[in-house]
N, C-alpha and C positions, 0 to 999 in steps of 0.2 A: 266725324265732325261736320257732315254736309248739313245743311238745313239750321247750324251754330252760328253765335258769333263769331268765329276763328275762320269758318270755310265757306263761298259760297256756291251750292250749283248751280252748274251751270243749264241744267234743264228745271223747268216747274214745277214743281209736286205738286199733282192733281189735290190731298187731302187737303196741303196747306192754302190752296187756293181757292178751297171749297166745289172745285169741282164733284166730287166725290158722292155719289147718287146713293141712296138708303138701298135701293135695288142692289149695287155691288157690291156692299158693303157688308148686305146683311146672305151675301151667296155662300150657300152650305158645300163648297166644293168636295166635302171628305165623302158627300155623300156617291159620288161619282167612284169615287175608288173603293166605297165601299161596296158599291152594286158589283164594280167588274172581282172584287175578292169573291163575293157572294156567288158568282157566277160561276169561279172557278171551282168553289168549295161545291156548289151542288151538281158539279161534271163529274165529279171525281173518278165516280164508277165507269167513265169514258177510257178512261186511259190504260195501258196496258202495261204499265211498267208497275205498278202499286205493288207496294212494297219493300221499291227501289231505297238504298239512300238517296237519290237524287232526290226521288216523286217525296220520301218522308220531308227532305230539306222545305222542298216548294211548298207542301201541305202546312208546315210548321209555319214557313213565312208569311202563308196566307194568312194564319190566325193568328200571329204576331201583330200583321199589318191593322189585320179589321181592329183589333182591340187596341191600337195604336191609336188609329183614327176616331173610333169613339171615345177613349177618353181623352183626345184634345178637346174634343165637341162638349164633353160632359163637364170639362173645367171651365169653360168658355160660358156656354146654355144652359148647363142644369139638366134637369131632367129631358131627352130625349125618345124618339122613336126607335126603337130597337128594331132593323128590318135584318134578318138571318137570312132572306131570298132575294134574286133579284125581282125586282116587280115590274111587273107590266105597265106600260105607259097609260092607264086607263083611272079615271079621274076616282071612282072608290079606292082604289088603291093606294092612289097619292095622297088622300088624307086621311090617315091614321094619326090616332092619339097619340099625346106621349105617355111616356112608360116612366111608372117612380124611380126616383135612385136609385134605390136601392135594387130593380131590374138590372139595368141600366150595368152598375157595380156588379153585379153579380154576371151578366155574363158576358161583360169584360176579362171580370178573374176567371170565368172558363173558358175562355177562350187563352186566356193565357197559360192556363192548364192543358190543354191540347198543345198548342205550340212547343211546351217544355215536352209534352212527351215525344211530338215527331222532330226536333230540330237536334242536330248533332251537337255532341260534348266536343269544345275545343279548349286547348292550352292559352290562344294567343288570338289575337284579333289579323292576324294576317291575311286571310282571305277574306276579310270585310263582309261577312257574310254573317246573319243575324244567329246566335246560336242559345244553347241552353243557358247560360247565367245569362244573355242579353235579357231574354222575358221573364227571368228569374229578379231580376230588377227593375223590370217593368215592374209587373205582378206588386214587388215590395212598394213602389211607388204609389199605385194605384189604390192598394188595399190602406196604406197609410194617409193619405188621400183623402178616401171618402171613411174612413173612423175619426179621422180628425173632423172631418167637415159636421159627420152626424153628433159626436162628442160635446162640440160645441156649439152647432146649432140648436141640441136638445139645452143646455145648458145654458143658454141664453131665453129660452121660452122664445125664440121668431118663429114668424108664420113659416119661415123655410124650411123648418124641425119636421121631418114625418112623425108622428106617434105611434104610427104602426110598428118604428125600427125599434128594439128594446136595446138594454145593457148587454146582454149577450150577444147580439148582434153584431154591436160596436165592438164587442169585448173579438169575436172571431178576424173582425180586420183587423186589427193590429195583431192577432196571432199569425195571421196569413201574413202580412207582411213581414214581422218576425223572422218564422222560417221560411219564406224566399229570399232573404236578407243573408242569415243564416246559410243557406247552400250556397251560396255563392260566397261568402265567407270563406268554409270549409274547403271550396276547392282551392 
């Protein structure tokens, strides 16, 4: 209720007071997290436990998380930069194109694909700890998502439509989301 007619706070909101700068507003924070996931994915061959269940957990989590963060970015932005390394602080680097959708979509869903194969199968959510139906419902999410979004962007005629994406295209995300829908169902 803060910020209603019913409650009021007792501190400012910067938004509602228009303090609220384009600079912080428009700050890509996921990209931070996605440099240190990036970071860890291209270590990997550092470590000496692989093949752990722990090291499988951590690995799983990583590509959980990345593809976490990129499709908040991708519901939010649209098309995005797809960066899979960390990058060097050096100025070619930091301006890269963005990358179609349908990139974008695709290797979110493989990354969600990786996750489901290193994260462990659980019963129950007790150890709060991200597992095989968690990204199995990501994945359904995401894949339903962006077939919906191409489906009816194509079907409206907007400039937003790729033409590049076809009916089969469309037609495989909602099969994808389907059966990740699906396994987690069954169990």
């Amino acid at each position: 209720d803060t910020q209603s007619d019913n409650m009021a706070s007792s501190s400012v909101s910067t938004r509602l007071s228009g303090e609220t700068t384009l600079s912080s507003a428009a700050k890509l924070t996921n990209y931070t997290a996605i440099r240190n996931l990036n970071f860890m994915l291209c270590n990997l061959g550092n470590c000496a436990e692989e093949g752990s269940p722990d090291y499988n957990q951590y690995v799983g989590e990583a590509y959980y998380f990345r593809a976490w963060y990129y499709y908040k970015m991708l519901v939010d932005y649209g098309p995005l930069t797809w960066v899979s390394t960390p990058l060097d602080p050096n100025e070619e680097e930091m301006h890269l194109s963005r990358d179609s959708r349908t990139v974008v979509a695709d290797s979110i869903l493989a990354d969600l694909d990786k996750a489901i194969d290193y994260l462990s199968e659980q019963d129950n959510c007790a150890s709060m700890r991200v597992h095989k139906d968690v990204a199995r419902a990501l994945k359904s999410e995401v894949a339903l998502f962006e077939g919906t979004w191409e489906k009816y962007h194509k079907a409206k005629g907007d400039k937003f439509y790729d033409p590049s994406v076809t009916d089969e295209k469309i037609k495989s995300y909602f099969t994808q989301a389907m059966g990740a829908a699906k396994e987690v169902m069954d169990r």
